[in-house]
C-alpha positions in Angstrom: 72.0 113.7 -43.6 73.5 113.6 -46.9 71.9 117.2 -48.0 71.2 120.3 -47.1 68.4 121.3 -48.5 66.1 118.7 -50.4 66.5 118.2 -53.4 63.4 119.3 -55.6 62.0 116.5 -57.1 61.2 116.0 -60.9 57.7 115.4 -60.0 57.9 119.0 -59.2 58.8 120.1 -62.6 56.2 117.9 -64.2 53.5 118.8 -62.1 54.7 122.1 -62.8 54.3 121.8 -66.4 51.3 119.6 -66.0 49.5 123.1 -64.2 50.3 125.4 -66.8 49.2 123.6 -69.6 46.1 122.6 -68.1 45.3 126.1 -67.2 46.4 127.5 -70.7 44.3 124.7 -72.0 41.2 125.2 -70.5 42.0 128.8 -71.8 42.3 127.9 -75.3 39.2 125.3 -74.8 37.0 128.7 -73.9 38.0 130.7 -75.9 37.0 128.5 -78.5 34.0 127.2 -76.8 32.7 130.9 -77.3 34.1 131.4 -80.7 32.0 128.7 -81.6 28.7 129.9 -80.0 28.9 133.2 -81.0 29.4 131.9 -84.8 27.1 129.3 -84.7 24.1 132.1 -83.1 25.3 134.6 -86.1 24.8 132.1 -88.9 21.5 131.0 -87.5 20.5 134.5 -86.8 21.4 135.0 -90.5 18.9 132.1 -91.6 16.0 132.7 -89.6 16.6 137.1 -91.2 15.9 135.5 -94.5 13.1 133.1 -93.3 11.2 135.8 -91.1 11.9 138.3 -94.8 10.1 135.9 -96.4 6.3 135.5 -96.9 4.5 133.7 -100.1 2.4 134.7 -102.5 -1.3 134.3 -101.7 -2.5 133.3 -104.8 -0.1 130.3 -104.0 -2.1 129.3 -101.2 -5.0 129.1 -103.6 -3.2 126.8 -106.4 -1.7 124.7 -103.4 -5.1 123.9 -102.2 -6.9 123.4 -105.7 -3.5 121.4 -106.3 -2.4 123.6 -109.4 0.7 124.8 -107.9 3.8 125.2 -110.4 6.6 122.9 -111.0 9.4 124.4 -109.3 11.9 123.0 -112.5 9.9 125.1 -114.8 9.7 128.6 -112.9 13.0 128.8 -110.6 12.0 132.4 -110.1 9.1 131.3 -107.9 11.4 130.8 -104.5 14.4 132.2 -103.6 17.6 130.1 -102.8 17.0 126.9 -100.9 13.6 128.2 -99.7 10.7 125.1 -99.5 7.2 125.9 -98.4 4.6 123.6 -97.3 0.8 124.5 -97.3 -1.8 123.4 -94.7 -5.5 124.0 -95.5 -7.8 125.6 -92.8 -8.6 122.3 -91.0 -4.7 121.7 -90.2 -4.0 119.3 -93.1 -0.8 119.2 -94.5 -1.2 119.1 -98.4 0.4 117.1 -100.9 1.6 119.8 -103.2 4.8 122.4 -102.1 7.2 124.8 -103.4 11.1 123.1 -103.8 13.2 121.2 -105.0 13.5 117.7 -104.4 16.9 117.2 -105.1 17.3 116.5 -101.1 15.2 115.5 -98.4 12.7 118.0 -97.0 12.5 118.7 -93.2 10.1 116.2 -91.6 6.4 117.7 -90.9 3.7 116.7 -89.2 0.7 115.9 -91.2 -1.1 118.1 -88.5 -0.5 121.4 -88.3 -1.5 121.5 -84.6 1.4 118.9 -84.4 3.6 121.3 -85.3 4.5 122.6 -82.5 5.5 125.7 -84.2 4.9 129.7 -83.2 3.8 132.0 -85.8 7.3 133.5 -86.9 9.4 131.9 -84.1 11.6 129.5 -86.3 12.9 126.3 -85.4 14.9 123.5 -86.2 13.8 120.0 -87.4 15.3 117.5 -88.8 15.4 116.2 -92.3 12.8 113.5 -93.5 15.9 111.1 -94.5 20.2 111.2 -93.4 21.9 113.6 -90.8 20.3 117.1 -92.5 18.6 119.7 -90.6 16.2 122.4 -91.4 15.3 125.8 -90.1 11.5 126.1 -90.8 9.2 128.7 -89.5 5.1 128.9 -89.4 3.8 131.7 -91.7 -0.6 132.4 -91.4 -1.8 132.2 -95.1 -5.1 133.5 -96.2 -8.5 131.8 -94.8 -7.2 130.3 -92.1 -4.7 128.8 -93.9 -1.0 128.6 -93.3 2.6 127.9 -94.7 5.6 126.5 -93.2 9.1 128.0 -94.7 12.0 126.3 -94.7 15.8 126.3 -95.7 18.5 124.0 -95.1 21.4 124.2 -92.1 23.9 122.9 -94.7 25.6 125.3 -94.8 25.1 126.3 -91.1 26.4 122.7 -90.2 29.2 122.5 -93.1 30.6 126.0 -91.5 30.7 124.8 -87.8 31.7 120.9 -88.3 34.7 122.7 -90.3 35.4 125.3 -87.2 34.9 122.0 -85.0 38.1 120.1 -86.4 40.0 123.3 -87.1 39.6 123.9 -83.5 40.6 120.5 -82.4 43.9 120.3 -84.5 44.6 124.2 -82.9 44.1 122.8 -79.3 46.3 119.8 -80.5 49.1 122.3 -81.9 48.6 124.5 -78.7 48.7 121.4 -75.9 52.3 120.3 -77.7 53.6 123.9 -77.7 52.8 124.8 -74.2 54.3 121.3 -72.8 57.6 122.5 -74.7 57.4 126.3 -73.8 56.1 124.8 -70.3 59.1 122.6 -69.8 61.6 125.5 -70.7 59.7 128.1 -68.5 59.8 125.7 -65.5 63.0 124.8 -65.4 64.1 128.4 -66.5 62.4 129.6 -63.4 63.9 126.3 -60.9 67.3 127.4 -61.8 68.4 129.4 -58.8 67.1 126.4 -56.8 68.9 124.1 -58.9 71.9 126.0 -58.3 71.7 126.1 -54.5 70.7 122.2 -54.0 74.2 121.5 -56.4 76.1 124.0 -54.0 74.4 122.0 -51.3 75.4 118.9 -52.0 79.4 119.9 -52.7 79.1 121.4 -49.6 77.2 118.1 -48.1 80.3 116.7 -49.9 83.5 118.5 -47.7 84.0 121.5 -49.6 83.0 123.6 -46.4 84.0 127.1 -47.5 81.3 127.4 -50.2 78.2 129.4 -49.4 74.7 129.3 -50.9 74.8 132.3 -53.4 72.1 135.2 -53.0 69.2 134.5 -55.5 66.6 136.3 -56.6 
């Protein structure tokens, strides 16, 4: 027998450190994980206020059918903000002429609007007719029998939460570093008494018989 008590292996300390920053980590990852939702939710909620707020005109309906509808360069009064609104005539059909910009790709309709798929003032989210863009459009019932889809961009909505996304990930990165130093210190901070007792052990292991194991906390 060459000790007295065994000597605590450094596997100990690293699986030590190994279980504290796992379980800070997973922390960290929920806490996060619900920072994100509950963002994500409010700036949705925040869209579909303004989409739901928003009804048009019904002499637009008219124009949109008879195919008169303004252009939207020469009256930038007629929608608010990023708004886009696309018209479908009593029989379903989607028609050619709609409110917006066309600076960027629209959200991608049906040409049918019982293909739709959509619940009067329930919105949803589609994507965009062309690249990685998303829209928030809602079904709004237009004048005889006619109806309206509204739409508006996630850009921002996206923009906002990719951002939080890598902020996140360089936080967890900054965290998961910290805690394996703080870990480290805490560990072997707290395996100190038994450090001391396996050293006294071993000089005792070694001939020096009138040393005792010292009372520890």
């Amino acid at each position: 027998m060459t000790h007295l008590l065994p000597r605590p292996p450094g596997s100990l300390r690293r699986r030590l450190v190994l279980g504290v920053t796992v379980l800070a980590t997973a922390a960290v990852l929920a806490s996060q994980a619900i920072g994100y939702v509950v963002l994500r939710s409010w700036l949705l909620d925040r869209v579909d206020e303004q989409l739901v707020a928003f009804h048009p005109p019904a002499p637009v309906f008219r124009d949109a059918l008879d195919g008169t509808l303004p252009v939207p360069e020469g009256r930038p009064d007629m929608l608010p903000s990023d708004f886009h609104v696309y018209f479908y005539d009593a029989s379903g059909r989607l028609l050619k002429d709609a409110l917006g910009s066309e600076a960027k790709p629209g959200p991608q309709l049906a040409d049918d609007a019982q293909d739709l798929g959509l619940r009067d003032g329930h919105p949803e989210t589609v994507r965009a007719t062309s690249g990685d863009g998303r829209w928030r459009v809602m079904l709004d019932p237009g004048p005889d029998g006619m109806s309206a889809v509204v739409a508006l961009p996630l850009d921002t909505v996206d923009g906002a939460t990719s951002k939080i996304l890598w902020l996140n990930a360089v936080l967890l990165a900054v965290t998961v570093l910290a805690l394996l130093a703080l870990g480290r210190w805490v560990v072997r901070l707290g395996l100190m008494p038994l450090t001391r007792m396996e050293s006294t052990a071993q000089d005792i292991t070694g001939g020096r018989l009138s040393l005792r194991l010292p009372d520890t906390d």
